[in-house]
py3Dmol code that shows the C-alpha trace and the ligand (Angstrom):
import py3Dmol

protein = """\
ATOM      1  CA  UNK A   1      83.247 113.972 100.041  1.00  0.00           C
ATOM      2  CA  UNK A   2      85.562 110.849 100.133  1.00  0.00           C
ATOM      3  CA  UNK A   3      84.337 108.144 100.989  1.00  0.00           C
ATOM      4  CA  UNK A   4      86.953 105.473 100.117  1.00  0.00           C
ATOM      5  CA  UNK A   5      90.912 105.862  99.755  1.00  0.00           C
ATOM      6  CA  UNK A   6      92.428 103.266  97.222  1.00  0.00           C
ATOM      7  CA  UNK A   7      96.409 103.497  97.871  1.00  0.00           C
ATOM      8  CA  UNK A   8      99.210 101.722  95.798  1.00  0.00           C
ATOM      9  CA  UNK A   9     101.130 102.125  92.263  1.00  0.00           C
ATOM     10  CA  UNK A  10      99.599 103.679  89.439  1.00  0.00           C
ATOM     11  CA  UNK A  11     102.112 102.597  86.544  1.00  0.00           C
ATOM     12  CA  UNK A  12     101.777 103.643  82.589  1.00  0.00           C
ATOM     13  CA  UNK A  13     100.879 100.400  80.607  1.00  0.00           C
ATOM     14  CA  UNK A  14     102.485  99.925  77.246  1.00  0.00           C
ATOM     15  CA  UNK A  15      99.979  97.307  75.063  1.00  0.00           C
ATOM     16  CA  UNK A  16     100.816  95.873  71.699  1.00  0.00           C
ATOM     17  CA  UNK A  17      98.924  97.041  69.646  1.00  0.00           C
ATOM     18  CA  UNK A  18      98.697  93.460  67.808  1.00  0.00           C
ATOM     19  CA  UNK A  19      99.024  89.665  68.891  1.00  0.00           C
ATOM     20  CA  UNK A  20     102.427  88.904  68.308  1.00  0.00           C
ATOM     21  CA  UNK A  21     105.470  87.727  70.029  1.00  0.00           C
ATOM     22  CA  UNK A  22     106.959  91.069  72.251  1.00  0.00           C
ATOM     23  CA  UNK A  23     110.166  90.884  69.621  1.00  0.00           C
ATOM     24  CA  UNK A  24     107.836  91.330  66.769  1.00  0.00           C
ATOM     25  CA  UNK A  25     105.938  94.084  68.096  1.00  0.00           C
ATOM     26  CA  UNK A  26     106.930  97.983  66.799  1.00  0.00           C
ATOM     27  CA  UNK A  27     103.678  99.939  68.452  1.00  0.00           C
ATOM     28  CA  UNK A  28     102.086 100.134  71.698  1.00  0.00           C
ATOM     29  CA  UNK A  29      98.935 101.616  73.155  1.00  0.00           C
ATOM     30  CA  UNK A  30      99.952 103.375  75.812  1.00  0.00           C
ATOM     31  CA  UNK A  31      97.034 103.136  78.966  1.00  0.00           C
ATOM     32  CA  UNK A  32      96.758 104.061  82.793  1.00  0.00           C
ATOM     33  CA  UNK A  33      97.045 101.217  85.001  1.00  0.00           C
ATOM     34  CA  UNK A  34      97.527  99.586  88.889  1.00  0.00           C
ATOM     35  CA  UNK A  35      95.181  97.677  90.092  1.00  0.00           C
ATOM     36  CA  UNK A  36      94.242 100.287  92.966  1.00  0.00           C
ATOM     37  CA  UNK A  37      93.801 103.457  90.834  1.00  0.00           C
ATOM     38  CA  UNK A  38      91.685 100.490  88.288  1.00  0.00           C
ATOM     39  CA  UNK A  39      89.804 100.524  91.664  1.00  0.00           C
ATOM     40  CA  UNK A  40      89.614 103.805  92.520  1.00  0.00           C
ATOM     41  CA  UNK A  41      88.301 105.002  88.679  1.00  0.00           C
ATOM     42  CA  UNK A  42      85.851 101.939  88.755  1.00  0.00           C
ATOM     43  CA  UNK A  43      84.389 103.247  91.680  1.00  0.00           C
ATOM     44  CA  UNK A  44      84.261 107.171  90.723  1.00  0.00           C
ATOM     45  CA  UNK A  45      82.453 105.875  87.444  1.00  0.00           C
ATOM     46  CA  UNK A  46      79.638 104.126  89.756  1.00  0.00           C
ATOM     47  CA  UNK A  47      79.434 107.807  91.563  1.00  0.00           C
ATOM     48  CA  UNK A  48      81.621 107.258  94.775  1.00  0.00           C
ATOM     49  CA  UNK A  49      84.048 109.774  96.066  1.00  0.00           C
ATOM     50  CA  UNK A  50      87.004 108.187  96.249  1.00  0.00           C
ATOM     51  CA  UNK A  51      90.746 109.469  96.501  1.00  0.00           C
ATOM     52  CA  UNK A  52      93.666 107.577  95.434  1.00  0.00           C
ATOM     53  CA  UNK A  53      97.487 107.672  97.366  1.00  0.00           C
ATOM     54  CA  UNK A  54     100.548 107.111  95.079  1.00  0.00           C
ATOM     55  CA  UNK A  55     103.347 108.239  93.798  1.00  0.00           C
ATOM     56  CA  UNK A  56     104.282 109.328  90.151  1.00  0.00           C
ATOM     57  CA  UNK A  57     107.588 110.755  88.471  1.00  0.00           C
ATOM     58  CA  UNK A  58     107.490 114.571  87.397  1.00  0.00           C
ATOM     59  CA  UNK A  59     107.758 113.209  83.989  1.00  0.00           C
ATOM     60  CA  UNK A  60     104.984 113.252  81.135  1.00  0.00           C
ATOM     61  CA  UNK A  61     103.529 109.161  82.377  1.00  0.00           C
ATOM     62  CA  UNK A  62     102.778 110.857  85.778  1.00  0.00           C
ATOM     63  CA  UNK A  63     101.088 113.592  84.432  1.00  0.00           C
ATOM     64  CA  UNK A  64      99.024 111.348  82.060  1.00  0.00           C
ATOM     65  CA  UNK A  65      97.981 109.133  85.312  1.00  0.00           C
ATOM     66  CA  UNK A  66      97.322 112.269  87.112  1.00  0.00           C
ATOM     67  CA  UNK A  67      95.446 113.878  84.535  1.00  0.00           C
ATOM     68  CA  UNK A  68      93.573 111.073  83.846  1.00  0.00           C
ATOM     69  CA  UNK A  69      92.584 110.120  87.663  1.00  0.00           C
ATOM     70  CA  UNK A  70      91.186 113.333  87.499  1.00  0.00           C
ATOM     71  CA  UNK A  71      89.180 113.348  84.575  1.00  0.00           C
ATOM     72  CA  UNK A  72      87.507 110.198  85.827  1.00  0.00           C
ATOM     73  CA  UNK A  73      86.770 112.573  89.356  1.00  0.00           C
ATOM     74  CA  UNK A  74      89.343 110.613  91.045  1.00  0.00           C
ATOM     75  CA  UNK A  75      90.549 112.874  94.635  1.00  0.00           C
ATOM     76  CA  UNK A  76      94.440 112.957  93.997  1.00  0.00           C
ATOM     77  CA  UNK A  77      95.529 115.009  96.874  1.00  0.00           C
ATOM     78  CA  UNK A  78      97.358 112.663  97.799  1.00  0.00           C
ATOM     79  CA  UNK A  79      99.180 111.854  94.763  1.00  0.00           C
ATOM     80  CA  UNK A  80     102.637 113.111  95.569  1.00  0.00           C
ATOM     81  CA  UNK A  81     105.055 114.035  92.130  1.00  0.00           C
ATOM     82  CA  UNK A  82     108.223 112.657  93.349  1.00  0.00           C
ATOM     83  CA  UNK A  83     110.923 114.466  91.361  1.00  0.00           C
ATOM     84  CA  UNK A  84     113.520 112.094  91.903  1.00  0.00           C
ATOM     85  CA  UNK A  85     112.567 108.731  90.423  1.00  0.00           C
ATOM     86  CA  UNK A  86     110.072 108.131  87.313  1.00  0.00           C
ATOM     87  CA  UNK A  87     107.224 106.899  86.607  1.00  0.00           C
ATOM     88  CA  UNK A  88     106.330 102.877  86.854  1.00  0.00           C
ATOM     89  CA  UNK A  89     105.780 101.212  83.212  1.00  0.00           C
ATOM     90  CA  UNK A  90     104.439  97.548  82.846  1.00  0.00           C
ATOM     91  CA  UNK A  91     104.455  96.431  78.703  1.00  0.00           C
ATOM     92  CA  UNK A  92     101.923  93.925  77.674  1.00  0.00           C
ATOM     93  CA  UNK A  93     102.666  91.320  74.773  1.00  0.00           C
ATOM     94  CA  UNK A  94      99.705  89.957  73.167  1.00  0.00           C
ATOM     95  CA  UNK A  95      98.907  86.329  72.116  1.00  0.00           C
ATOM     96  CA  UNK A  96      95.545  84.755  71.040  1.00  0.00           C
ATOM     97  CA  UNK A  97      96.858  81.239  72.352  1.00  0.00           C
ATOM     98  CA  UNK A  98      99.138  80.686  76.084  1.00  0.00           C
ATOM     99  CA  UNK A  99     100.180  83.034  78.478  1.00  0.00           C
ATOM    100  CA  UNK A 100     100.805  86.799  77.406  1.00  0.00           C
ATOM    101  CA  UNK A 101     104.504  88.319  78.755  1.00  0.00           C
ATOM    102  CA  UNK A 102     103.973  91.059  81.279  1.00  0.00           C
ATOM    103  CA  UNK A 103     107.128  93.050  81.324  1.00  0.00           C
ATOM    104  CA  UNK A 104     107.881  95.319  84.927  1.00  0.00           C
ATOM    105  CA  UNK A 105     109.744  98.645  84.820  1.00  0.00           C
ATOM    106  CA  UNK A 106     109.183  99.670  87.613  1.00  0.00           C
ATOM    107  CA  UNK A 107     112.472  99.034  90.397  1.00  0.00           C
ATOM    108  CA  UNK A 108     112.836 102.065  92.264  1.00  0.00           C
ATOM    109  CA  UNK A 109     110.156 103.748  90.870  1.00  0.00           C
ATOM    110  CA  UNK A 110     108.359 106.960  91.964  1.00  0.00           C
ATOM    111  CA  UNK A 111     105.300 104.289  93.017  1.00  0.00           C
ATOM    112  CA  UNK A 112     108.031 101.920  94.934  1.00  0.00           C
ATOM    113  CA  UNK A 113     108.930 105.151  97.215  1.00  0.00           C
ATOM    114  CA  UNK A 114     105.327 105.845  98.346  1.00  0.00           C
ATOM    115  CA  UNK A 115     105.850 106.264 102.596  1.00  0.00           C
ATOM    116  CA  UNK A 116     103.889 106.139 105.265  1.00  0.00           C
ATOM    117  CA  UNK A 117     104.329 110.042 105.359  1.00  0.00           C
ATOM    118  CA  UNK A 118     102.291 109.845 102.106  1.00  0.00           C
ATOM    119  CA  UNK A 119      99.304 108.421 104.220  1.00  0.00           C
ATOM    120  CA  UNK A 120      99.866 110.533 107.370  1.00  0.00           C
ATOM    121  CA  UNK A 121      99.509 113.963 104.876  1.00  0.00           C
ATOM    122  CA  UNK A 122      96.174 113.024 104.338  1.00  0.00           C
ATOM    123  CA  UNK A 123      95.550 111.106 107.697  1.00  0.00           C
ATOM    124  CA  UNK A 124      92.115 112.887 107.996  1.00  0.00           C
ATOM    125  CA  UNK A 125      90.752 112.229 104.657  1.00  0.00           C
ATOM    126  CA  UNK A 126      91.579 108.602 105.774  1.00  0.00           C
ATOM    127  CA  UNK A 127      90.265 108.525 109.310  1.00  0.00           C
ATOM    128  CA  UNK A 128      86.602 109.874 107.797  1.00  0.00           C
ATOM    129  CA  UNK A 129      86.871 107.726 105.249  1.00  0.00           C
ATOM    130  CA  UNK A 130      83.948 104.681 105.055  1.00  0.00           C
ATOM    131  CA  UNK A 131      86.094 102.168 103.473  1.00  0.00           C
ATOM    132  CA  UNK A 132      89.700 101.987 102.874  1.00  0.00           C
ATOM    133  CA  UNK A 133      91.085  99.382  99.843  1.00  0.00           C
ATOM    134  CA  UNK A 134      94.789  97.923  99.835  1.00  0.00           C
ATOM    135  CA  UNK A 135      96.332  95.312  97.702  1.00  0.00           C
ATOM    136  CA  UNK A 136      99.333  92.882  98.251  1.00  0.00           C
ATOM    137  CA  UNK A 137     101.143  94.367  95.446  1.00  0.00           C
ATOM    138  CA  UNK A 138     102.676  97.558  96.869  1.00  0.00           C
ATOM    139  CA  UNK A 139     103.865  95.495  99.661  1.00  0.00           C
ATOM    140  CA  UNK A 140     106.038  94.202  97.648  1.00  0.00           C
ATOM    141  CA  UNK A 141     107.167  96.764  96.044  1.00  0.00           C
ATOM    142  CA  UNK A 142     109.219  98.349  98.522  1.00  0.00           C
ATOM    143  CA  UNK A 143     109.933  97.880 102.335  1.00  0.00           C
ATOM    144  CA  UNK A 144     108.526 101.730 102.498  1.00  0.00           C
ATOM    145  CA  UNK A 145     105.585 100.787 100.266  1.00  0.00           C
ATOM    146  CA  UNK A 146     104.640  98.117 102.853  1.00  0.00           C
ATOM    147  CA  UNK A 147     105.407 100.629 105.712  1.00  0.00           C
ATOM    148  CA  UNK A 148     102.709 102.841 104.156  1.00  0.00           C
ATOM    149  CA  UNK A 149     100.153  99.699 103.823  1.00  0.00           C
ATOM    150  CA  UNK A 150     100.066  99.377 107.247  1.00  0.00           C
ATOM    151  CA  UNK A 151      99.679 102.960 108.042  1.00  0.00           C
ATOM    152  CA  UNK A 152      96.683 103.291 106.195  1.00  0.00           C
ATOM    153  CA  UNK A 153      94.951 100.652 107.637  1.00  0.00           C
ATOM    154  CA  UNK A 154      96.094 102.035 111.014  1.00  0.00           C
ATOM    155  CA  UNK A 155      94.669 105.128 110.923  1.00  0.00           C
ATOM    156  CA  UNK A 156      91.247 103.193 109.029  1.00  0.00           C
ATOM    157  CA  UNK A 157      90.772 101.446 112.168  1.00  0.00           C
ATOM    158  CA  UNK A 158      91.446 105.178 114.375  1.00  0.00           C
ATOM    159  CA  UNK A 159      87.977 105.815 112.171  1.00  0.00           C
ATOM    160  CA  UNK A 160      85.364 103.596 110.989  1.00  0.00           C
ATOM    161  CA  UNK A 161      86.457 102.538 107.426  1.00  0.00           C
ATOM    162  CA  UNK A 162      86.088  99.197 106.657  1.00  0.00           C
ATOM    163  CA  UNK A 163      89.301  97.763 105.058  1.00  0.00           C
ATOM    164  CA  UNK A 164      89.740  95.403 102.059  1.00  0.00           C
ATOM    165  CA  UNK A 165      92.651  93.731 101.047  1.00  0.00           C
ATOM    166  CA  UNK A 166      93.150  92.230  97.355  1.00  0.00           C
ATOM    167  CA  UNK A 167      95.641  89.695  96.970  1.00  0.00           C
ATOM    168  CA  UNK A 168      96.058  90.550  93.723  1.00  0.00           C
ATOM    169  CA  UNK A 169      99.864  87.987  93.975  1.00  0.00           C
ATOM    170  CA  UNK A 170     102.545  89.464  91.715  1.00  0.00           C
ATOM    171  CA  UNK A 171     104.868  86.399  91.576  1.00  0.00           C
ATOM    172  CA  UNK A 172     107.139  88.036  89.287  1.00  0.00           C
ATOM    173  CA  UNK A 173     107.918  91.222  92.092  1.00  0.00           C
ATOM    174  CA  UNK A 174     108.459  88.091  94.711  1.00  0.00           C
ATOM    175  CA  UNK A 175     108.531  84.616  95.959  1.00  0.00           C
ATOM    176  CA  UNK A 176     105.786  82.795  97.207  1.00  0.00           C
ATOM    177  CA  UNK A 177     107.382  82.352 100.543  1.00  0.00           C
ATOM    178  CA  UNK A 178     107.881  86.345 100.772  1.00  0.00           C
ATOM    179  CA  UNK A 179     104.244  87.095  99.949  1.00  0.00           C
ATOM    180  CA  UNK A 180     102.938  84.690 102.480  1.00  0.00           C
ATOM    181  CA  UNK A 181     104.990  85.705 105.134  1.00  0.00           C
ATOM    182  CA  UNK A 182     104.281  89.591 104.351  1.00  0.00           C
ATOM    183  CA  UNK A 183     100.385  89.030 103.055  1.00  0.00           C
ATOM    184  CA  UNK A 184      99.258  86.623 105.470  1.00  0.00           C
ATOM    185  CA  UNK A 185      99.085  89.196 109.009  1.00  0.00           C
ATOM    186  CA  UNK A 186      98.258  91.713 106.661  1.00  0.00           C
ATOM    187  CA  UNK A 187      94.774  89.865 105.025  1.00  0.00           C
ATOM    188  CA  UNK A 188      94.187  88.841 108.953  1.00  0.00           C
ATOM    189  CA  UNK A 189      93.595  92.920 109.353  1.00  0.00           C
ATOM    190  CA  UNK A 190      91.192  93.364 106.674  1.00  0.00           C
ATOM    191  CA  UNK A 191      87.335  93.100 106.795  1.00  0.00           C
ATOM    192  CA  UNK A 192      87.246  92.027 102.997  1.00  0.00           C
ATOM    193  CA  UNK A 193      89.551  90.068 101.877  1.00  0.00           C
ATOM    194  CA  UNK A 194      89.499  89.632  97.624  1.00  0.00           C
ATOM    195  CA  UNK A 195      91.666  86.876  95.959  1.00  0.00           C
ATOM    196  CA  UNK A 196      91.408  83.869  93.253  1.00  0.00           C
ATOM    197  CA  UNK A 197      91.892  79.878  94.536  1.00  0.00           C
ATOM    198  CA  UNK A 198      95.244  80.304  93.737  1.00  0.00           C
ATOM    199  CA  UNK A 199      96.555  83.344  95.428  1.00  0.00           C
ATOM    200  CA  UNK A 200      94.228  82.753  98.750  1.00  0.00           C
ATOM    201  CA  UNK A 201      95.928  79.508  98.970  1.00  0.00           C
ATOM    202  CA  UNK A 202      99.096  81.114  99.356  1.00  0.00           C
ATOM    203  CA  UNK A 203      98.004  83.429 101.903  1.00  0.00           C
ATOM    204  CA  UNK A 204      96.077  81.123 103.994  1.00  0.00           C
ATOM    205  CA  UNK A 205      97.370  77.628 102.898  1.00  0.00           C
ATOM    206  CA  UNK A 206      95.710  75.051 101.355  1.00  0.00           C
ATOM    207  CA  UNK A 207      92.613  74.791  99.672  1.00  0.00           C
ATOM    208  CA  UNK A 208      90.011  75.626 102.444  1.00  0.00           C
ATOM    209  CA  UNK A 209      91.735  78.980 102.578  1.00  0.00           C
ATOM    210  CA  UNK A 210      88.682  80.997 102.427  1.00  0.00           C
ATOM    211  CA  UNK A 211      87.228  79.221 105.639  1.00  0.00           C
ATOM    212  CA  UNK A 212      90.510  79.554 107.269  1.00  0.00           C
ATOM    213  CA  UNK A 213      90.718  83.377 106.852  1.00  0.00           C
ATOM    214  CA  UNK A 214      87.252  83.489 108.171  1.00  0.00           C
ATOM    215  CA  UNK A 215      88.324  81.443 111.259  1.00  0.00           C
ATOM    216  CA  UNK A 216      91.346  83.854 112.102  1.00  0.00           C
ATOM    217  CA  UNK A 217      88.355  87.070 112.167  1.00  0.00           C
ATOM    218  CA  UNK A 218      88.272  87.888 108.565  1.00  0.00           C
ATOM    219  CA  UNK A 219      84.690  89.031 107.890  1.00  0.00           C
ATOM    220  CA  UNK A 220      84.204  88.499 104.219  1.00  0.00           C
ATOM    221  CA  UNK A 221      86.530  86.672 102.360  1.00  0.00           C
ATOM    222  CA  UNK A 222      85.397  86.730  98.474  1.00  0.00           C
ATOM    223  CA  UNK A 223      86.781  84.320  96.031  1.00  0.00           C
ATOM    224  CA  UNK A 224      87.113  85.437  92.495  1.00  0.00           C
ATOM    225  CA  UNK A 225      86.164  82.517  90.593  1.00  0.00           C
ATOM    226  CA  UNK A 226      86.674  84.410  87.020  1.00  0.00           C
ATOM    227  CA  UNK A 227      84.050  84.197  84.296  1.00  0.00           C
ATOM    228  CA  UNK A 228      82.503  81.607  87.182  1.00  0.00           C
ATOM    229  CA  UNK A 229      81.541  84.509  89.097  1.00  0.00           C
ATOM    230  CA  UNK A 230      82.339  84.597  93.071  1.00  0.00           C
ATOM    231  CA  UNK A 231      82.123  82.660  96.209  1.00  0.00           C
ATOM    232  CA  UNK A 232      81.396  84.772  99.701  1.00  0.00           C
ATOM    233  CA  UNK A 233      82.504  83.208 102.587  1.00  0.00           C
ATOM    234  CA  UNK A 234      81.350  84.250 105.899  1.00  0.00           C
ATOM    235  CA  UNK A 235      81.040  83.678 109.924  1.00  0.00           C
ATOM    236  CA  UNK A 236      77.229  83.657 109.601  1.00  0.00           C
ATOM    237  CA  UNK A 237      76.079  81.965 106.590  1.00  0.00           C
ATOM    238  CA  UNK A 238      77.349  79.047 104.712  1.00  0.00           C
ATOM    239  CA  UNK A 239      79.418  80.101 101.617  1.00  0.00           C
ATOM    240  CA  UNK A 240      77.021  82.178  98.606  1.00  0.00           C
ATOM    241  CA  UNK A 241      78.014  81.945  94.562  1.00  0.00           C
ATOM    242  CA  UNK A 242      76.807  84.374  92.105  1.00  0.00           C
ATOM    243  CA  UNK A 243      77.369  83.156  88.940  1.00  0.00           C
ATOM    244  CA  UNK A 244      79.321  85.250  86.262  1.00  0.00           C
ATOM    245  CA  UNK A 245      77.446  87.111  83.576  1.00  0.00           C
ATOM    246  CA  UNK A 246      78.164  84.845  80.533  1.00  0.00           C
ATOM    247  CA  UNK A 247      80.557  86.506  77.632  1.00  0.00           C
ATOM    248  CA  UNK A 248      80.332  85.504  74.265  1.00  0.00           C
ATOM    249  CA  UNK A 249      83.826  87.723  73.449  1.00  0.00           C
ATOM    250  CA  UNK A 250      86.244  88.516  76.067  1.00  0.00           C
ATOM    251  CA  UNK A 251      88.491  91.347  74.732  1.00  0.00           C
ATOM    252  CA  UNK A 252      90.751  92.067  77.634  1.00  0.00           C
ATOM    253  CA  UNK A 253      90.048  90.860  81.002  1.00  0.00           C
ATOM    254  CA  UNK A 254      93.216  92.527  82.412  1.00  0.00           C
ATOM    255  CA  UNK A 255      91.854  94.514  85.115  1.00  0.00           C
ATOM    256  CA  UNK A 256      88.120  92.934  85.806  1.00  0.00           C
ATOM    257  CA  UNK A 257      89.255  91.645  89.585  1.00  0.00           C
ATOM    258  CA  UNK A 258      89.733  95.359  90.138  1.00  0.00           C
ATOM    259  CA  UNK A 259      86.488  96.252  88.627  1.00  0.00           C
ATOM    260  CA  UNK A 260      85.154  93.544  90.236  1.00  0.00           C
ATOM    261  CA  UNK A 261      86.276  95.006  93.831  1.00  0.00           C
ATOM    262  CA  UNK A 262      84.929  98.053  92.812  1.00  0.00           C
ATOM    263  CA  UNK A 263      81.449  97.090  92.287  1.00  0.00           C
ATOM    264  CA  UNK A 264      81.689  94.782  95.680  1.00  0.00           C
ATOM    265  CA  UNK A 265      82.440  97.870  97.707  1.00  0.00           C
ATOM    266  CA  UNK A 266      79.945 100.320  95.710  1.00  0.00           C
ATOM    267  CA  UNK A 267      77.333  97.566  96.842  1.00  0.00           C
ATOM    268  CA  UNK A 268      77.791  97.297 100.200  1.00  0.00           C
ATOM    269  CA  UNK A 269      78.364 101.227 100.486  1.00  0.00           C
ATOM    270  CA  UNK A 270      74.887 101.711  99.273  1.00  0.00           C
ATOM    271  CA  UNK A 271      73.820  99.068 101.992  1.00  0.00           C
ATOM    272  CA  UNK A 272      73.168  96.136  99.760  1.00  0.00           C
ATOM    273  CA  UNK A 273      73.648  92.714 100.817  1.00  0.00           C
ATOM    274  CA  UNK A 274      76.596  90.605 100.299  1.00  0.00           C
ATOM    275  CA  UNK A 275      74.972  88.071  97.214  1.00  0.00           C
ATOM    276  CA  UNK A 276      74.131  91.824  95.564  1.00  0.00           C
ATOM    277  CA  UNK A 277      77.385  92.976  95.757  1.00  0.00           C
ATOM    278  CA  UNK A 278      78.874  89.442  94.461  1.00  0.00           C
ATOM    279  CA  UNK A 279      76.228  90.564  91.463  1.00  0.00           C
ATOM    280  CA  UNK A 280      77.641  94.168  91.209  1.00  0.00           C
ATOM    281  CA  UNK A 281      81.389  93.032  91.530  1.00  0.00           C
ATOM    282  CA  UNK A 282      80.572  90.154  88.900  1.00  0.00           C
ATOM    283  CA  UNK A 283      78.860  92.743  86.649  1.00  0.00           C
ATOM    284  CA  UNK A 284      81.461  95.534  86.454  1.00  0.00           C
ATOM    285  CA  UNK A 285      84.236  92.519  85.865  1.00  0.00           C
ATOM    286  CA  UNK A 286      82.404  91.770  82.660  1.00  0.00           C
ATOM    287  CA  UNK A 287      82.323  94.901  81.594  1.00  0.00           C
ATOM    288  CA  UNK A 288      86.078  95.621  81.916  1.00  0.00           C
ATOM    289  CA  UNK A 289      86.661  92.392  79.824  1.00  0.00           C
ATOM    290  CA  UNK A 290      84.858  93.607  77.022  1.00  0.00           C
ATOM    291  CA  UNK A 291      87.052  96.809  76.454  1.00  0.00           C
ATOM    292  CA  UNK A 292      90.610  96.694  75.989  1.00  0.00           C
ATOM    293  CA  UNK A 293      92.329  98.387  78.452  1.00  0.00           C
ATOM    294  CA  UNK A 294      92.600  98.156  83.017  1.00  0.00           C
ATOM    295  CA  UNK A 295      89.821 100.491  83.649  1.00  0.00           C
ATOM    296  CA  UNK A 296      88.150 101.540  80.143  1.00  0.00           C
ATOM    297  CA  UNK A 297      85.256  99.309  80.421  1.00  0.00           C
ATOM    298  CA  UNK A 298      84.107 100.454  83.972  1.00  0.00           C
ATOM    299  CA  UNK A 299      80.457 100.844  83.846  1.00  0.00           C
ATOM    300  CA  UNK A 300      79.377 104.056  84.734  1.00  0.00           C
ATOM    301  CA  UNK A 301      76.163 103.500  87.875  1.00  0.00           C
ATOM    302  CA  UNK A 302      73.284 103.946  84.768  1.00  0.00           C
ATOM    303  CA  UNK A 303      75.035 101.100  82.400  1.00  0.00           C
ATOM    304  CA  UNK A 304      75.677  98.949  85.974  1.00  0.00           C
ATOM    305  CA  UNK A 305      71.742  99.019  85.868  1.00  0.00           C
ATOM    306  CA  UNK A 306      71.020  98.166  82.852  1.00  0.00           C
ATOM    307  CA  UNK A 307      73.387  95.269  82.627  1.00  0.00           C
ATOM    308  CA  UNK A 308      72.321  94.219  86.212  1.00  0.00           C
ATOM    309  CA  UNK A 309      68.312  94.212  84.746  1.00  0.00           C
ATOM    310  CA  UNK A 310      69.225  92.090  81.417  1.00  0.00           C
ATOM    311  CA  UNK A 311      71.898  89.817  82.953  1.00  0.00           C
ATOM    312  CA  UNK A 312      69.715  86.830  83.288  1.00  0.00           C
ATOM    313  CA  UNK A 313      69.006  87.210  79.787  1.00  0.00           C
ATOM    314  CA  UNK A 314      71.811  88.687  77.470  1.00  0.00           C
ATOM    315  CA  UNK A 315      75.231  87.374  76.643  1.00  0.00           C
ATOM    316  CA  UNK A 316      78.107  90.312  76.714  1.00  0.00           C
ATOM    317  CA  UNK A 317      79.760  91.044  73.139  1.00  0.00           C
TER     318      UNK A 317
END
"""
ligand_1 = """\
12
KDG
O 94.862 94.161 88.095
C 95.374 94.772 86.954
C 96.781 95.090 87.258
O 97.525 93.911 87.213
C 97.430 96.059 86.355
O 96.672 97.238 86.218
C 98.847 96.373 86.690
O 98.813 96.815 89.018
C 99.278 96.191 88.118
C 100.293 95.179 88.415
O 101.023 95.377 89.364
O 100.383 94.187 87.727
"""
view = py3Dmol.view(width=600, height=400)
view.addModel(protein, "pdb")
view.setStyle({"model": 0}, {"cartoon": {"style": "trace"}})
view.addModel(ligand_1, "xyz")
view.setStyle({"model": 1}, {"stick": {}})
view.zoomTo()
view.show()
């Protein structure tokens, strides 16, 4: 049964396979990534049904996402092939020191056509659905893209999913001034709203963003605070940190904020209170970090345990 629908861009990642500059590099890893199918896979692995809505090329990177979305138990009925555009890539340099280059292939992509008939083929699955996760980067991807963003949460709210929106700001697919005008209305509609200092800030301006989103009717707004852990910010309650589970080697932590969603929402599904799911969300983070790759190091609901019991006392490797 589903019981979340994750919607957005699944691309095909390209990693060097070594730290170098990208001019130096000759092999890549390929991997499945976009941050909503991360989210989707991170929450199969803790046992939830969950479907994912996209778009992928009828070319062999779309079947690799599809097969893949599957293996993990992933619903992809309403992954559409489109057989006129191909599949999204994103290539990943590596560098032990600065910021790694993050390379987009994806204009006019198979994932920048999904439509709001995408959502409406599967309308049911989404009206019966208990929670419904959306990010602010297929907004930007395409004015259909966003079309489709809204009609998901539209027919959420015909049911009685909850909706959360990640931030998850792509400055590099548009300006600052774009997302907030686009993201802003769009996070006021959510009932979790995800996002770092940085990107809320945008959003909601200035630094007591949180507090503002929570003023215009946001329910939960949850700042990512990074190996820090996360902030919860609420009408209720004054704001709750969880500190981050400490780790002594991160390997890759390209992908924990979607991990980190996924645990948040596998929490409060299973009726746990918000500081647990902070601890959930903080815990499946860490565990993407320490595995190379968006979504290899989701914890499956058995390892979530065990690193949940010894997290007071061991340091991640
Ligand atoms: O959150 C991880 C994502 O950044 C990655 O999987 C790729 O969705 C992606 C994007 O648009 O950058």
């Amino acid at each position: 049964m589903t019981e979340v629908v994750t919607l957005g861009e699944a691309l095909v990642g390209l990693a060097a396979d070594r730290a170098a500059p990208l001019a130096d590099v000759a092999l890549f890893r390929r991997y499945v990534a976009g941050a909503e199918a991360n989210v989707a896979v991170g929450l199969a692995r803790l046992g939830r049904g969950v479907a994912f809505v996209g778009r992928v090329g009828a070319d062999g990177f779309g079947t690799a996402i599809e097969r893949r979305l599957r293996a993990e138990g992933v619903d992809t009925a309403g992954l559409t092939i489109d057989p006129d555009a191909a599949t999204g890539i994103l290539v990943r340099e590596r560098r032990a020191l600065g910021a790694s280059e993050v390379l987009y292939y994806r204009r006019g992509s198979a994932g920048s056509r999904l439509a709001a008939t995408d959502v409406d083929a599967i309308a049911e699955t989404v009206r019966s659905a208990q929670w419904v996760h959306v990010s602010g980067i297929t907004p930007a991807l395409s004015p259909s893209a966003r079309l489709a963003v809204e009609r998901v949460i539209d027919l959420a709210r015909e049911g009685a999913a909850r909706v959360s929106f990640d931030v998850n700001l792509r400055r590099k697919l548009w300006s600052e001034g774009e997302a907030a005008a686009t993201l802003a209305p769009m996070a006021r509609r959510a009932d979790v709203v995800f996002g770092d200092e940085d990107e809320l800030g945008v959003v909601a301006g200035g630094p007591d963003a949180a507090q503002r989103l929570v003023d215009a009717g946001v329910a939960s707004v949850i700042v990512k605070l990074g190996a820090g852990g996360a902030t919860a910010y609420g009408p209720a309650s004054p704001p709750w940190t969880e500190p981050g589970l400490a780790i002594a080697n991160v390997v890759d932590p390209v992908g924990a904020g979607d991990a980190f969603c996924a645990g948040f929402i596998a929490a409060r599904l299973e009726g746990h209170d918000q500081p647990t799911a902070l601890r959930w969300g903080n815990a499946c983070g860490a565990a993407v970090a320490t595995v190379e790759g968006d979504m290899d190091g989701a914890p499956t609901r058995a390892e979530l345990d065990r690193l949940l019991a010894g997290s007071e006392r061991d340091t991640l490797r």
